[in-house]
Backbone bond lengths (Angstrom), bond angles and torsions (degrees), N, CA, C in turn:
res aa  C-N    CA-C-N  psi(-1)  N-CA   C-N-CA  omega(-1)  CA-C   N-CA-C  phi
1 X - - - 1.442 - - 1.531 110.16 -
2 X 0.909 116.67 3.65 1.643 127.90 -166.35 1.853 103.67 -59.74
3 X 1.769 100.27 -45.55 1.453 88.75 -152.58 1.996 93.01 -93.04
4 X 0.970 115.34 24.30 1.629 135.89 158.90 1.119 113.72 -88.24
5 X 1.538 135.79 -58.34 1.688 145.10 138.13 1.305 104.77 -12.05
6 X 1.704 118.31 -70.78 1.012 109.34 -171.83 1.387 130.77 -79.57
7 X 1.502 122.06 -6.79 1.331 133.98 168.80 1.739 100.07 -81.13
8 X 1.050 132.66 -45.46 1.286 127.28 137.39 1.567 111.40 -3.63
9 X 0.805 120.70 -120.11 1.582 146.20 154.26 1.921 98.64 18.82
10 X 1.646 104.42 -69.72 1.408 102.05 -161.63 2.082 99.70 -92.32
11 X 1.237 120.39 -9.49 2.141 127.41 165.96 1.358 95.71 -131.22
12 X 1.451 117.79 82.44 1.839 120.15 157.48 1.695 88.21 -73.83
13 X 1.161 152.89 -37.31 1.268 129.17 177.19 1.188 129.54 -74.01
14 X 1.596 125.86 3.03 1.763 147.80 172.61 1.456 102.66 -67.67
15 X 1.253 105.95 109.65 1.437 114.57 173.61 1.582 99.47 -97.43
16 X 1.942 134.11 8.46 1.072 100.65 136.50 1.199 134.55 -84.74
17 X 1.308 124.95 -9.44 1.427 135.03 -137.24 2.173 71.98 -96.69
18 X 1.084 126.77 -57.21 1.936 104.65 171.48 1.240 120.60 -48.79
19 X 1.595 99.79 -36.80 1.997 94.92 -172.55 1.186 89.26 -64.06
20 X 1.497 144.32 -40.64 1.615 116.45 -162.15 1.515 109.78 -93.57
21 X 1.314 127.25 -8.23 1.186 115.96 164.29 1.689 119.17 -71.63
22 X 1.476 103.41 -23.88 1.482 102.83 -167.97 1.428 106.62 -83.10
23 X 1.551 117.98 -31.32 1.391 120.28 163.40 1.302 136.58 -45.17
24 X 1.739 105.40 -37.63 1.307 123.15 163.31 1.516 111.80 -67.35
25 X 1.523 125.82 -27.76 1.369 104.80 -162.56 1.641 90.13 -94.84
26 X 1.368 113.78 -2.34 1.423 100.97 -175.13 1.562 101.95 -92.87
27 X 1.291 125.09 -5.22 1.692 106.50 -167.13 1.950 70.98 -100.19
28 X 1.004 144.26 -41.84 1.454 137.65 -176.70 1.978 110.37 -47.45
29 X 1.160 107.32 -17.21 1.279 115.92 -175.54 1.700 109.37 76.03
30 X 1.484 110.26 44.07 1.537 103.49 -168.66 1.741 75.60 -122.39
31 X 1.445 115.82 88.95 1.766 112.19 174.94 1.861 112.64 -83.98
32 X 1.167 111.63 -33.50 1.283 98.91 173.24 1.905 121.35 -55.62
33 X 1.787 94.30 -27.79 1.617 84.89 -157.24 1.241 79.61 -75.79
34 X 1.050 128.55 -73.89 2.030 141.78 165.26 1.667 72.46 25.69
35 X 1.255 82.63 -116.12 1.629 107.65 -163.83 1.874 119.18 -4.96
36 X 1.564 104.00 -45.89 1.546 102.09 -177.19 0.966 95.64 -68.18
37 X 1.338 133.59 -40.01 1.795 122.46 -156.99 2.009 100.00 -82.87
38 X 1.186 110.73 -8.19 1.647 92.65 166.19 1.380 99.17 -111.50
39 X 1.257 125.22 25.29 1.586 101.83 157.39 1.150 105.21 -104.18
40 X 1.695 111.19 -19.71 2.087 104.78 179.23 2.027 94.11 -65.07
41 X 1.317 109.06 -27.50 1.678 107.01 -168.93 1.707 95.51 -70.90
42 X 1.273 113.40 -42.35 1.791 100.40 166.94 1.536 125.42 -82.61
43 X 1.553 113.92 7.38 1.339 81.20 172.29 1.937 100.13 -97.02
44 X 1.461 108.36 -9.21 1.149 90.71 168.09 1.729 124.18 -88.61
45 X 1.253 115.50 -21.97 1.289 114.46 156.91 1.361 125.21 -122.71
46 X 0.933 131.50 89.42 1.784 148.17 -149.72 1.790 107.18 -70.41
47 X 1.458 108.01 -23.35 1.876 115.86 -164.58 1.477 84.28 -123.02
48 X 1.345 129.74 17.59 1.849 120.92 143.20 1.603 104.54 -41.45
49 X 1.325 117.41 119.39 1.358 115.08 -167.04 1.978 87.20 -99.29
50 X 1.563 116.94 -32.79 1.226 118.90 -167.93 1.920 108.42 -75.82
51 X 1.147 88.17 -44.10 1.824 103.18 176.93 1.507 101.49 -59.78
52 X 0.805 132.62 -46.58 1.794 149.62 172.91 1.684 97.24 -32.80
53 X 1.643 94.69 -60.33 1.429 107.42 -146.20 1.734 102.18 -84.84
54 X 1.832 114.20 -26.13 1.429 101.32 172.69 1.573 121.74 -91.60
55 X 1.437 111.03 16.45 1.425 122.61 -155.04 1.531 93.87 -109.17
56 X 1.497 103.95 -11.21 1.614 107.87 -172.58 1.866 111.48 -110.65
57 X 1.767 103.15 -11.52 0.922 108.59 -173.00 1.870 109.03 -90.66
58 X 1.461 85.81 -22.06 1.853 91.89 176.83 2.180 98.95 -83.49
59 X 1.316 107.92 -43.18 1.785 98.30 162.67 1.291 119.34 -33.31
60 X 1.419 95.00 -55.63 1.646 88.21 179.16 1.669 130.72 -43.13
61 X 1.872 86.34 -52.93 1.760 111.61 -165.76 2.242 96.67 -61.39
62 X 1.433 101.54 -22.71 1.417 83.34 -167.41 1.747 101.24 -109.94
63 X 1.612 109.29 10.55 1.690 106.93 163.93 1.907 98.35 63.11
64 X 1.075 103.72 28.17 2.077 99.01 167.65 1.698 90.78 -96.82
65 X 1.145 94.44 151.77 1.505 131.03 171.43 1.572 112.30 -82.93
66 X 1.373 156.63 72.81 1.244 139.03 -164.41 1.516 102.82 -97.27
67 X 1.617 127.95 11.68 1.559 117.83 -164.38 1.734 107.43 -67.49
68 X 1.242 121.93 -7.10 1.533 125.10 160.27 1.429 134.65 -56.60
69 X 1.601 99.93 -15.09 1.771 120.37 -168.71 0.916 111.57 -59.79
């Protein structure tokens, strides 16, 4: 994941460069981190219809409730 870190590093405003880190932490089975790194990908793009859709699929995997959001 390093050269994601480091694309990180040179687009902190790339809301893909989280969707693909969070993808990675989700096939790693790390769903909480998953999850933060596609909400930094929605707060920079909020109508990500795909980020939406894997951010709900790791909710699922970790059974949280977010209908309060």
């Amino acid at each position: 994941m390093s050269s994601l870190e480091n694309a990180l590093k040179l687009k902190p405003n790339d809301q893909w460069v989280y969707s693909n880190i969070g993808a990675i932490l989700y096939e790693q089975g790390k769903n909480e981190d998953a999850v933060v790194n596609y909400l930094w990908a929605l707060e920079i793009d909020p109508e990500n219809a795909e980020v939406m859709s894997n951010m709900g699929v790791a909710l699922v995997k970790i059974n949280l409730d977010y209908s309060g959001l």
